[in-house]
VMD Tcl script that builds the backbone (N, CA, C; Angstrom):
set m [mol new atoms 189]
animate dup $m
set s [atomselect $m all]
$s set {name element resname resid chain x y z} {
  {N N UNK 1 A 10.268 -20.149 34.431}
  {CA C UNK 1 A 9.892 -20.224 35.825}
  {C C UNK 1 A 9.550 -21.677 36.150}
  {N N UNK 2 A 10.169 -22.188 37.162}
  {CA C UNK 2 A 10.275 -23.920 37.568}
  {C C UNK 2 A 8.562 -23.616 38.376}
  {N N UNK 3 A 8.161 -25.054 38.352}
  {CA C UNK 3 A 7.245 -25.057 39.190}
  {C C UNK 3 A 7.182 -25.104 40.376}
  {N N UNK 4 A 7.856 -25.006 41.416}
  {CA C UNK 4 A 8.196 -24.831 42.445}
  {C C UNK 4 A 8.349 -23.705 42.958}
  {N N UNK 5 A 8.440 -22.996 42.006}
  {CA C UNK 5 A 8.782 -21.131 42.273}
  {C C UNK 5 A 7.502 -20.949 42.236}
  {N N UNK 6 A 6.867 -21.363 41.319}
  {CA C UNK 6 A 4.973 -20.501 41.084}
  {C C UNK 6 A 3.897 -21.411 42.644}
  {N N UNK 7 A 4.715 -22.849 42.921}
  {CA C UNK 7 A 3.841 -23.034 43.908}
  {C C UNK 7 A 4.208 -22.027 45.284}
  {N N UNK 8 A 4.941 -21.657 45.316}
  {CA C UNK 8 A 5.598 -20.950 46.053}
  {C C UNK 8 A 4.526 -19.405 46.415}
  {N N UNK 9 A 4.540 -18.813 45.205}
  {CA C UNK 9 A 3.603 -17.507 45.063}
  {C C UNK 9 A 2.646 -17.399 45.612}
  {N N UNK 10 A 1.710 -16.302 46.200}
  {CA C UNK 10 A 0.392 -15.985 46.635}
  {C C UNK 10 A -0.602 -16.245 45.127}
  {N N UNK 11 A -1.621 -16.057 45.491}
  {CA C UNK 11 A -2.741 -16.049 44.728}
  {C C UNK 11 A -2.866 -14.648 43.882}
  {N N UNK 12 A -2.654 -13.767 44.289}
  {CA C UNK 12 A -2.632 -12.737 43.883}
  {C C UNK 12 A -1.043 -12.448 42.995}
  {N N UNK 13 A -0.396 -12.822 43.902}
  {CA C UNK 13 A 0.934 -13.250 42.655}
  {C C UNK 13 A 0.908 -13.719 41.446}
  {N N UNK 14 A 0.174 -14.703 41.315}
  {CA C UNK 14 A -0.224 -15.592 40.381}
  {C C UNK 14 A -0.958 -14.980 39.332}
  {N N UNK 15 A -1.716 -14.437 39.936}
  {CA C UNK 15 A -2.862 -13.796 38.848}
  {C C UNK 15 A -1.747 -12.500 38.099}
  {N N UNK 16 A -0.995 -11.443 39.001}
  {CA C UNK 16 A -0.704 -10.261 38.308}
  {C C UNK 16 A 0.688 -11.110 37.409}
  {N N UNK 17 A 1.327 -11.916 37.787}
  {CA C UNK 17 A 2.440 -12.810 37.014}
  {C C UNK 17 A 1.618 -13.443 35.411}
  {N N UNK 18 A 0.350 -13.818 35.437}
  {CA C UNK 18 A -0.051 -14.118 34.702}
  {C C UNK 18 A -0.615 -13.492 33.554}
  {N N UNK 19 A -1.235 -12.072 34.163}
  {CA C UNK 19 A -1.346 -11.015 33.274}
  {C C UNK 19 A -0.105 -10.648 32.469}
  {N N UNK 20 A 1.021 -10.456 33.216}
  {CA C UNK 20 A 2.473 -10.185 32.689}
  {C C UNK 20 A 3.035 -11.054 31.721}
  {N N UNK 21 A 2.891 -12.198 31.686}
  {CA C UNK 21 A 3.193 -13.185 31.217}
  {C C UNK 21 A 2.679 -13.469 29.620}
  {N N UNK 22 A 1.268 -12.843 29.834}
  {CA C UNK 22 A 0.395 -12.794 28.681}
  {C C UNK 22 A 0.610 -11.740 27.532}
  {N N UNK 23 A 0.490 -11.075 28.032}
  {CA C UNK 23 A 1.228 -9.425 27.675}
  {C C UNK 23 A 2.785 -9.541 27.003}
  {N N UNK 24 A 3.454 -10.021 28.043}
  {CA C UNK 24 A 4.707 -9.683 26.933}
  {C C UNK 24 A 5.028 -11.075 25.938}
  {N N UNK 25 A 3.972 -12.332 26.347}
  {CA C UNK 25 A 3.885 -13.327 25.089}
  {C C UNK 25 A 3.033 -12.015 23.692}
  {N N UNK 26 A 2.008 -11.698 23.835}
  {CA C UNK 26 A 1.437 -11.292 22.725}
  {C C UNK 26 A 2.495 -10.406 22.111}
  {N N UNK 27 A 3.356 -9.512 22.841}
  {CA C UNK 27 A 4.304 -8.751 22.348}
  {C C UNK 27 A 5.546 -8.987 21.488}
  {N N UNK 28 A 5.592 -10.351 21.820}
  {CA C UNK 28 A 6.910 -11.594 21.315}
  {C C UNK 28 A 6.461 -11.792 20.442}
  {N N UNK 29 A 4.856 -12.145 20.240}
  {CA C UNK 29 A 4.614 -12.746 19.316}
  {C C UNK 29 A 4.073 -11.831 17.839}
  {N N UNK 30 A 3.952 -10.169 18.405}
  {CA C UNK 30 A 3.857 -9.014 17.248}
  {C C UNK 30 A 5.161 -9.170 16.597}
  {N N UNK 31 A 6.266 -8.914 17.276}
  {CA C UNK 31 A 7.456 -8.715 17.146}
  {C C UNK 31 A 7.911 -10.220 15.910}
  {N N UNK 32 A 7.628 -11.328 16.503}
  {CA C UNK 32 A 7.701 -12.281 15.737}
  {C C UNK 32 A 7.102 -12.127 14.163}
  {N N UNK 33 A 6.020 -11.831 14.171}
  {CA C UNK 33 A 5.649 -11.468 12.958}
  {C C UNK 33 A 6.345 -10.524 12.107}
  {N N UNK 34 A 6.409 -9.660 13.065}
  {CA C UNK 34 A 7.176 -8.188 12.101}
  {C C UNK 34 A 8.233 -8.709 11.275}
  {N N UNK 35 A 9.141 -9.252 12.332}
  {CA C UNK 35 A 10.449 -9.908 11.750}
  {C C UNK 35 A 11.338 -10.497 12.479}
  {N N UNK 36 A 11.466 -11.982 11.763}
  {CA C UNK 36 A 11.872 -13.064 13.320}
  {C C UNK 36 A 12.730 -13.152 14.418}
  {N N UNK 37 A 12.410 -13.483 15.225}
  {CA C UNK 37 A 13.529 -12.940 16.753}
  {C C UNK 37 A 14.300 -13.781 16.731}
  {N N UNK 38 A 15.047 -13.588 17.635}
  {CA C UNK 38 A 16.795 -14.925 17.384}
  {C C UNK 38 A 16.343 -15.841 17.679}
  {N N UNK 39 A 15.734 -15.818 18.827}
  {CA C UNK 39 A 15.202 -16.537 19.833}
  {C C UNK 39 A 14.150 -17.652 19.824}
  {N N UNK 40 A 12.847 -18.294 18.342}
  {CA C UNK 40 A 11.863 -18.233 18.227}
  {C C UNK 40 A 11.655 -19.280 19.589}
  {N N UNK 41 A 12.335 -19.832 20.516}
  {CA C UNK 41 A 11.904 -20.469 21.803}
  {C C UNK 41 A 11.145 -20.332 23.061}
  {N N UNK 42 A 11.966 -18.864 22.630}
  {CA C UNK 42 A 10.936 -18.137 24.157}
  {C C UNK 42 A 9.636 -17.938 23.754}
  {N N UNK 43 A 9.105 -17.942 22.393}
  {CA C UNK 43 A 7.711 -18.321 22.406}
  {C C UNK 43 A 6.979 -19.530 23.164}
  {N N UNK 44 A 7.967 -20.678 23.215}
  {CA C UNK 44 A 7.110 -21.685 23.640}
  {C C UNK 44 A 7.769 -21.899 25.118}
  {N N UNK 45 A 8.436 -21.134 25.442}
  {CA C UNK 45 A 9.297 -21.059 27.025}
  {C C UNK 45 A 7.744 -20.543 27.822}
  {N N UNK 46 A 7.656 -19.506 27.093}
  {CA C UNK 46 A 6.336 -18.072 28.066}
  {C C UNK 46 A 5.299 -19.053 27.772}
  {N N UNK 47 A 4.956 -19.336 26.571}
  {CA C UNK 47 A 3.621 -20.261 26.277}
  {C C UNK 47 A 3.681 -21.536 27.630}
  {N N UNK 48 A 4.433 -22.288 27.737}
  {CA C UNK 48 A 4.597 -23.029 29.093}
  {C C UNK 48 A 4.243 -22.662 30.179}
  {N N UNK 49 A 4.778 -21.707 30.450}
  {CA C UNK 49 A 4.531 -20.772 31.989}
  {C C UNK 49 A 3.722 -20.155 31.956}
  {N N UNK 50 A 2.762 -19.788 31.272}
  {CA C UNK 50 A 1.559 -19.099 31.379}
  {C C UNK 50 A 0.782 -20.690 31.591}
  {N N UNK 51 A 1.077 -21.378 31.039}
  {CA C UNK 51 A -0.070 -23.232 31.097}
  {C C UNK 51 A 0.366 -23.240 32.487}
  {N N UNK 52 A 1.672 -23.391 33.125}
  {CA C UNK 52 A 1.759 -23.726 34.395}
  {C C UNK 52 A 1.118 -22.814 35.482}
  {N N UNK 53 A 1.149 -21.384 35.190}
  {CA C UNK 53 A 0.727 -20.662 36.194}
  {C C UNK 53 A -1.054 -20.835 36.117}
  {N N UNK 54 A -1.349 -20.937 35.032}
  {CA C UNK 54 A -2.887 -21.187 34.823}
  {C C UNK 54 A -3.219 -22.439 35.609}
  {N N UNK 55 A -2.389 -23.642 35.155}
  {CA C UNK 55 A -3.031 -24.505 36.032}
  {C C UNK 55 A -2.934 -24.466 37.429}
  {N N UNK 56 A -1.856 -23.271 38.242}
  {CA C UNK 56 A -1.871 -23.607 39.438}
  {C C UNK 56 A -3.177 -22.723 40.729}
  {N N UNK 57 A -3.361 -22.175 39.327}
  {CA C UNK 57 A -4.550 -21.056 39.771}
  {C C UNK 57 A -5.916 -21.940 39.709}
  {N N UNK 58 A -5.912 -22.650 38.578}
  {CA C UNK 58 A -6.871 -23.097 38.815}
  {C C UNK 58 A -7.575 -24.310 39.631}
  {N N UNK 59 A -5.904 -25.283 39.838}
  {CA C UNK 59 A -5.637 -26.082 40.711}
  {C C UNK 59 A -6.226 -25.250 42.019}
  {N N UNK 60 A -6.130 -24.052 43.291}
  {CA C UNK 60 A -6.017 -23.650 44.253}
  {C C UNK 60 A -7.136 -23.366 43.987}
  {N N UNK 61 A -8.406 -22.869 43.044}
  {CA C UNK 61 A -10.018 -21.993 43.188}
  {C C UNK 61 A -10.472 -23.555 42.923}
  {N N UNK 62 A -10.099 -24.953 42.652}
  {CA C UNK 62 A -10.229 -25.912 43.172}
  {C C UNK 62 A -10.627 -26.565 44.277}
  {N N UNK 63 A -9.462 -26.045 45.209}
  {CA C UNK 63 A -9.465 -26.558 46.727}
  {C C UNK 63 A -10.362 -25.887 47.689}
}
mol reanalyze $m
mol bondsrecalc $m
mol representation Tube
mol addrep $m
């Protein structure tokens, strides 16, 4: 998710995107353990976008 898309979102967007975000990282990251995914990137793809959506939340209870 570009940053431009998340500045884009409501506040409340933000927050339930972020729950989601969290959730299916921890799930990537069971799965990772179990036994390794093709993929091991999208760990640090979701890990990104959860930092970006965090900071934009916290950027806006800022203002």
């Amino acid at each position: 998710m570009k940053q431009s898309e998340i500045i884009e979102l409501s506040t409340e967007e933000l927050q339930d995107k972020l729950g989601s975000l969290k959730k299916s990282y921890t799930d990537l990251k069971m799965a990772h353990a179990i036994s390794p995914l093709e993929t091991p990137m999208q760990l640090r793809a979701i890990r990104r976008t959860v930092a970006r959506v965090s900071a934009e939340l916290t950027k806006r209870e800022l203002q």
